[in-house]
MARBA-3410 file (N, C-alpha, C, O; in Angstrom, 1 decimal):
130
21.2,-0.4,9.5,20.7,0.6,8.6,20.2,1.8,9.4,19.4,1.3,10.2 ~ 20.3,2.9,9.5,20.3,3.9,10.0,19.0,4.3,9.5,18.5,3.6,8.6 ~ 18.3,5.3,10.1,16.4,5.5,9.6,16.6,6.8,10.0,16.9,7.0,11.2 ~ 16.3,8.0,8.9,16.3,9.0,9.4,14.8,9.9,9.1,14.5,9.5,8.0 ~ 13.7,10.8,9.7,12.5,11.1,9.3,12.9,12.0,7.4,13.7,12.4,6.6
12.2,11.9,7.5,12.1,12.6,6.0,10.6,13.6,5.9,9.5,13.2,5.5 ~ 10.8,14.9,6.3,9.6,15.8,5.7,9.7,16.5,4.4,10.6,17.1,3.8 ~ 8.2,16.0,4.1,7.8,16.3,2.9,6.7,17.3,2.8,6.0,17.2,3.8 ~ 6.3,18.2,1.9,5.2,19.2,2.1,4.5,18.9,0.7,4.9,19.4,-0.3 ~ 3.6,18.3,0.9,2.5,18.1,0.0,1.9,18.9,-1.3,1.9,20.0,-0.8
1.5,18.9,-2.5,0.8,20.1,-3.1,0.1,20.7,-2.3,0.2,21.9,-2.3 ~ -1.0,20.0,-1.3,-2.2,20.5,-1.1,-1.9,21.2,0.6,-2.7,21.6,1.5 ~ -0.3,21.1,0.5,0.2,22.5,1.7,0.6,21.4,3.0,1.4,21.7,3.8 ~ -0.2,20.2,3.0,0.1,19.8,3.8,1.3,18.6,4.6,1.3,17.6,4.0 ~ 2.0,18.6,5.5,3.5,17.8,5.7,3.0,16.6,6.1,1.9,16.3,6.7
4.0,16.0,5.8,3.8,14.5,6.1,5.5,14.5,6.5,6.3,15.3,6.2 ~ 5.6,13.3,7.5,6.7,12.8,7.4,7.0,11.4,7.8,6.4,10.7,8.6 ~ 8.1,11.1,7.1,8.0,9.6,7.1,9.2,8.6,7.2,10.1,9.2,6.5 ~ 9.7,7.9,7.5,11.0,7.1,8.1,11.6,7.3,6.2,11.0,7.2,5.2 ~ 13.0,7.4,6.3,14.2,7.6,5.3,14.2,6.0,5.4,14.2,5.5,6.5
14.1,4.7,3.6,14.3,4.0,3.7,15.1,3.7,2.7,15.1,4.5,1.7 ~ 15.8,2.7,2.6,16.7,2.3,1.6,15.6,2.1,0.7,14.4,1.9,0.9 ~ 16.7,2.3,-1.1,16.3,2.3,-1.8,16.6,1.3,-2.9,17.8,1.3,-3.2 ~ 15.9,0.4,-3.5,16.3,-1.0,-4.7,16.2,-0.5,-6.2,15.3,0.0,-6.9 ~ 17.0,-0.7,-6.2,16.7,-0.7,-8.0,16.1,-2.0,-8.6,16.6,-3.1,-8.8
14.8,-1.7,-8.9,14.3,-2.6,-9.7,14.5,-3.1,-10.7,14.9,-2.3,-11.5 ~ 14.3,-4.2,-11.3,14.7,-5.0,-12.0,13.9,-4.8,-13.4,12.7,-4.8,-13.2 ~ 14.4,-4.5,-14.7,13.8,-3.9,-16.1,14.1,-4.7,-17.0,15.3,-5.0,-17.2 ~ 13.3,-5.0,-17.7,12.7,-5.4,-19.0,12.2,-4.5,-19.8,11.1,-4.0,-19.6 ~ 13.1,-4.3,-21.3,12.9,-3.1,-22.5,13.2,-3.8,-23.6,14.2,-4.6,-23.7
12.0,-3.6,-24.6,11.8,-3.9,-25.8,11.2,-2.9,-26.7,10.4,-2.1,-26.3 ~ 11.5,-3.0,-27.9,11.3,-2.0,-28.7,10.9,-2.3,-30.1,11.6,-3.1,-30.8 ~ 9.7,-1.5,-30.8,9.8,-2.2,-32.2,9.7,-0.5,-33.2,10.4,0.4,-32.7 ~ 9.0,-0.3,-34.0,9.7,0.7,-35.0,8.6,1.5,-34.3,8.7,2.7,-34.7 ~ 7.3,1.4,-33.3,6.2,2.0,-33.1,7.0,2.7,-31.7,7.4,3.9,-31.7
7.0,2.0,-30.9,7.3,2.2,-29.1,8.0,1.7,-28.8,8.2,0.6,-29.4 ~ 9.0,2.1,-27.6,10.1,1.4,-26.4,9.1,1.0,-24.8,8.9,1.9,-24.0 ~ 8.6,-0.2,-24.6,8.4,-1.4,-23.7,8.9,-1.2,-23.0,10.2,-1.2,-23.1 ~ 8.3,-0.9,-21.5,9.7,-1.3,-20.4,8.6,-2.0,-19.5,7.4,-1.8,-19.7 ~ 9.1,-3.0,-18.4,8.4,-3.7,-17.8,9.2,-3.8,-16.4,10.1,-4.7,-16.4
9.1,-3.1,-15.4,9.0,-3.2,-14.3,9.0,-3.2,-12.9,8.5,-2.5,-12.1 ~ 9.8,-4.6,-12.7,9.2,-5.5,-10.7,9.7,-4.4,-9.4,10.6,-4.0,-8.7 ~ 8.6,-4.5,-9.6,8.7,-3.6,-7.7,7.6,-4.3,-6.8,6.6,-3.7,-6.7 ~ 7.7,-5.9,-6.1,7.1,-6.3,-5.1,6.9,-5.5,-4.1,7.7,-5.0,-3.3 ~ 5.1,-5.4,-4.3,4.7,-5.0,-2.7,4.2,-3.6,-2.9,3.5,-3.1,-2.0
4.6,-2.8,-4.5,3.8,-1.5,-4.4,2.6,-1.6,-5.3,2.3,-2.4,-6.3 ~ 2.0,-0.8,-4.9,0.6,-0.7,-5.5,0.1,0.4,-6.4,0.9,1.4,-6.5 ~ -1.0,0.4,-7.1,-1.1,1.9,-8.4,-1.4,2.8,-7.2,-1.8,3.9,-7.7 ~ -1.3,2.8,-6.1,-1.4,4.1,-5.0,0.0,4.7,-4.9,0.2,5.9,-4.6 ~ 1.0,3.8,-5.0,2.0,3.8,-4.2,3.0,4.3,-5.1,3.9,4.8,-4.5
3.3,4.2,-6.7,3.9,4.3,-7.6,3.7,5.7,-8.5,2.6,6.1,-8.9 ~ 5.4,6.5,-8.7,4.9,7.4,-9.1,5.9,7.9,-10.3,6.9,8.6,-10.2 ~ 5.5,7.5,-11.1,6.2,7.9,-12.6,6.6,9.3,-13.2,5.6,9.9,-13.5 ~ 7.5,9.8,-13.4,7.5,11.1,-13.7,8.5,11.3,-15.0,9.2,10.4,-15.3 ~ 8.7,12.5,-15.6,9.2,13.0,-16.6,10.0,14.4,-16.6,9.4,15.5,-16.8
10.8,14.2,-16.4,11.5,16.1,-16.3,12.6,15.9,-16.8,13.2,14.9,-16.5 ~ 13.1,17.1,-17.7,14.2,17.4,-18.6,14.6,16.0,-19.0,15.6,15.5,-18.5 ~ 13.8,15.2,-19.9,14.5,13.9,-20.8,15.0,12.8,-19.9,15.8,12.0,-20.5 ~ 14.6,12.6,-18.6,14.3,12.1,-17.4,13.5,10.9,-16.8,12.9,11.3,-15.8 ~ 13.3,10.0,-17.1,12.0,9.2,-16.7,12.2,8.7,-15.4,13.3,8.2,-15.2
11.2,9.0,-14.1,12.1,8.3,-13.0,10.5,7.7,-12.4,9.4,8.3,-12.5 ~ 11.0,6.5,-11.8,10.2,5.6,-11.7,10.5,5.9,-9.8,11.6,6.1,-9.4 ~ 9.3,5.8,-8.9,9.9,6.0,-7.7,8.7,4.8,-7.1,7.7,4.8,-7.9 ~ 8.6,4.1,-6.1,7.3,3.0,-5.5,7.6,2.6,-4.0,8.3,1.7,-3.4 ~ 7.0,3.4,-3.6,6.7,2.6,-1.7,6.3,1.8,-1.5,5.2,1.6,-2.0
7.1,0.6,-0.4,6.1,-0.1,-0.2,5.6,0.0,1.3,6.3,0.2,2.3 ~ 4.5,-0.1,1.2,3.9,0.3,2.7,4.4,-1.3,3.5,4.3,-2.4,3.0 ~ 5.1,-1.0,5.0,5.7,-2.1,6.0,5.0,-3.0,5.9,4.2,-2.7,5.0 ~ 4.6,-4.2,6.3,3.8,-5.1,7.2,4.3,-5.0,8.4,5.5,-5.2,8.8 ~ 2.9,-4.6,9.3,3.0,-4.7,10.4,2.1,-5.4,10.5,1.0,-5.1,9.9
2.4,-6.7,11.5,1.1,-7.6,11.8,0.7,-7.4,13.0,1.7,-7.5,13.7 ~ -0.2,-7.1,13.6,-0.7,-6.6,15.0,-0.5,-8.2,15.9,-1.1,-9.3,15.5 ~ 0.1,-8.2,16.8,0.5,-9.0,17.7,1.5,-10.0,17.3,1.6,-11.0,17.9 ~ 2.3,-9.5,16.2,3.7,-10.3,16.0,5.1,-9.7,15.5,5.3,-8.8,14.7 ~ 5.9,-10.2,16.1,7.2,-9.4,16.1,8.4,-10.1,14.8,8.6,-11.3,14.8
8.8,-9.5,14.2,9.6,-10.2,13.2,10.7,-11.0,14.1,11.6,-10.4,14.8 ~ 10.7,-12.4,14.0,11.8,-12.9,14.4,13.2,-13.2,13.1,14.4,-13.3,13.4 ~ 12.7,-13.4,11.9,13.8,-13.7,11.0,13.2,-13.2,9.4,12.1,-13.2,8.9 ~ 14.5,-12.7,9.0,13.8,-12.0,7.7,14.5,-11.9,6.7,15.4,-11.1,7.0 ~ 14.7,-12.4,5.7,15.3,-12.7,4.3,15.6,-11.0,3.3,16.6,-10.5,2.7
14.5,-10.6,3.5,14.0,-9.2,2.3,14.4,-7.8,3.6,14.1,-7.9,4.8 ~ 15.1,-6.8,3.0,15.1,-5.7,3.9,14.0,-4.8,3.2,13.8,-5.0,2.0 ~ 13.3,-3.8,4.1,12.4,-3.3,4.0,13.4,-2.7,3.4,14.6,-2.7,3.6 ~ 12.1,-1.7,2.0,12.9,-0.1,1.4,11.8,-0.5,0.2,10.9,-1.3,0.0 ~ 12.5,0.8,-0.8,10.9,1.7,-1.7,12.1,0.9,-3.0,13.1,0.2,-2.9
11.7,1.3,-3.8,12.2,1.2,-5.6,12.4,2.4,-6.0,11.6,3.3,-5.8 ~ 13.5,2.6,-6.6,13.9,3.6,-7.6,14.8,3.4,-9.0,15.8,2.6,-9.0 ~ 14.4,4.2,-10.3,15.1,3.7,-11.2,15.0,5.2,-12.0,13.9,5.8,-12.3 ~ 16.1,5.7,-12.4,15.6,6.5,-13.8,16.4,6.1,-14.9,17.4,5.4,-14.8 ~ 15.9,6.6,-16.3,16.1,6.5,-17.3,16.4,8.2,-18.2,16.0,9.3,-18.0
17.0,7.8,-19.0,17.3,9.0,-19.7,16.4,8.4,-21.1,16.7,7.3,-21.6 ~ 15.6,9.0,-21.5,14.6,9.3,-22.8,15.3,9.8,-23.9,15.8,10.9,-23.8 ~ 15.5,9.2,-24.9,15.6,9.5,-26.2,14.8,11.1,-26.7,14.0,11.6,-25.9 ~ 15.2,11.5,-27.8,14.0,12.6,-28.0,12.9,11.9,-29.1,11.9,12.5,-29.5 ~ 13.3,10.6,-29.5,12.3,9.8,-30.3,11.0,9.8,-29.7,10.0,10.0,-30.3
11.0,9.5,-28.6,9.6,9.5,-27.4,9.1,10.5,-27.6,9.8,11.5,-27.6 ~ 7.7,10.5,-27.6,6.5,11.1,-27.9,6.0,11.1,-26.5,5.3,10.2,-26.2 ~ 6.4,12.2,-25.3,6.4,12.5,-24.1,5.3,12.4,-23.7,5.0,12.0,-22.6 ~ 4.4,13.0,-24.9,2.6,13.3,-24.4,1.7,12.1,-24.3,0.8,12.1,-23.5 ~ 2.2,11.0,-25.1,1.9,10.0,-25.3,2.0,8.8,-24.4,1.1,8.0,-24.4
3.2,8.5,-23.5,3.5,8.1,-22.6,2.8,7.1,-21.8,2.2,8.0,-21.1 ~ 2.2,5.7,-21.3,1.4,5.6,-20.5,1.8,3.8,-19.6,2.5,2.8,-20.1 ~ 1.2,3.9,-18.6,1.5,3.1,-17.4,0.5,2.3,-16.8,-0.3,3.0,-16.2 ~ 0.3,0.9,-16.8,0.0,0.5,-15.5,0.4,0.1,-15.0,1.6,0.0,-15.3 ~ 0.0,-0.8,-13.6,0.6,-1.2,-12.5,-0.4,-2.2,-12.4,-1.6,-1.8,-12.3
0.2,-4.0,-12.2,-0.5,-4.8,-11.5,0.6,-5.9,-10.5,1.8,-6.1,-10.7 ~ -0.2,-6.3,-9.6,1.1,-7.3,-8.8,2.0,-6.9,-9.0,2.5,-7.7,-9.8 ~ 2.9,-5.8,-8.9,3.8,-5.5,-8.2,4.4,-5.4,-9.9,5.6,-5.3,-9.9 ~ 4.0,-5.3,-10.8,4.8,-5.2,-12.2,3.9,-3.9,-13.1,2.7,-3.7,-13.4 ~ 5.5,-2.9,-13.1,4.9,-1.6,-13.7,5.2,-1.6,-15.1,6.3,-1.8,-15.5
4.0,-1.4,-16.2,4.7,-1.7,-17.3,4.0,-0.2,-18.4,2.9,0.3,-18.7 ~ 5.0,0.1,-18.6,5.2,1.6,-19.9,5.2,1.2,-20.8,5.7,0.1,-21.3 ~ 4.4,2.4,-21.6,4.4,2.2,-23.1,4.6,3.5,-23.5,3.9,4.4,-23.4 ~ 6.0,3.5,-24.3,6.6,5.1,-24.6,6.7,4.8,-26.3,7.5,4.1,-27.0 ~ 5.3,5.7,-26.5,5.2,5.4,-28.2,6.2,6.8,-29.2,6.3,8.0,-28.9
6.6,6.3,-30.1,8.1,7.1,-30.9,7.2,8.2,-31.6,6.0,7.9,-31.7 ~ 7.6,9.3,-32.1,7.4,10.3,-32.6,6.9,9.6,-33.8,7.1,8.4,-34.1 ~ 6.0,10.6,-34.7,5.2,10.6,-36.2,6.6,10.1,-37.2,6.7,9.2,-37.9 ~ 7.8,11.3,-36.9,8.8,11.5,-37.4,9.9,11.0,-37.5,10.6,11.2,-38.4 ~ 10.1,10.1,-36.6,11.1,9.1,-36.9,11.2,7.5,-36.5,12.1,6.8,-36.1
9.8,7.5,-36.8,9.0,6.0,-37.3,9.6,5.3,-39.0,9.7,6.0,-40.0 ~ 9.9,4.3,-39.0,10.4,4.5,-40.5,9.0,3.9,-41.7,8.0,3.1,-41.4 ~ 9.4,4.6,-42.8,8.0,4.9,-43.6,8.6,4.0,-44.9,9.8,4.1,-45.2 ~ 7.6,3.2,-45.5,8.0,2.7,-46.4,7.7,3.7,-47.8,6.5,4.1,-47.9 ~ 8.4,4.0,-48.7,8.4,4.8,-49.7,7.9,3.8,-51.1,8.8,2.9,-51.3
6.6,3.7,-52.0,6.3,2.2,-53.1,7.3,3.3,-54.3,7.5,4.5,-54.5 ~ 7.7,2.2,-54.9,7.8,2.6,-56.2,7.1,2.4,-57.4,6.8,1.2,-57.6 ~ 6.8,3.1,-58.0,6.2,3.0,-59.4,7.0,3.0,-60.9,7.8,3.8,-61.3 ~ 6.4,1.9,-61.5,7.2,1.7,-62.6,7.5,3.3,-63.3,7.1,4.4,-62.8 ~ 8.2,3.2,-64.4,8.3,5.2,-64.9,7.9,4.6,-66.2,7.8,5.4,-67.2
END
């Protein structure tokens, strides 16, 4: 796998840069009932520091670093898992209620809650005898 730096410039002006790592697509769980669309998640190893959710043009993209293990005085001799970050996007219905939107993050499981518009919620209509 090839590692190339990656500079980034910060809001607050300032650059960072940081090793180009492969990227996983994480693994998703979505459910839905007449209120909100459920999504659930797995990205082992990132943290609510490390995870960053966003929304642009009908867009949902989920992006999560995970920071290396480096153990001070040991060298990997054998390794199952390749290091790399999570990425996933989704394309948004216009049913979603954008403003409403909301996320946490525990053990490594990111879970959204994208609640549906006033408008096309379905409304039960009573009837009355005439």
């Amino acid at each position: 796998m090839n590692s190339d730096t990656l500079t980034r410039r910060e809001e607050n002006g300032t650059v960072t840069r940081e090793e180009k790592r492969f990227a996983f697509t994480p693994k998703c769980d979505i459910w839905e009932n007449q209120n909100s669309v459920y999504l659930e998640v797995e990205m082992p190893g990132v943290t609510d520091q490390n995870v960053d959710v966003s929304l642009e043009d009908g867009i949902l993209t989920i992006l999560g670093r995970v920071e290396p293990l480096n153990l001070e005085g040991y060298s990997r001799v054998y390794a199952e898992y390749e290091d790399g970050n999570f990425e996933r996007s989704f394309r948004i219905s216009d049913e979603i209620d954008e403003e409403k939107i909301s996320a946490t993050m525990k053990h490594g499981l990111l879970r959204l809650e994208l609640p549906k518009r006033e408008a096309v919620k379905p409304r039960r209509i009573s009837v009355t005898a005439a």
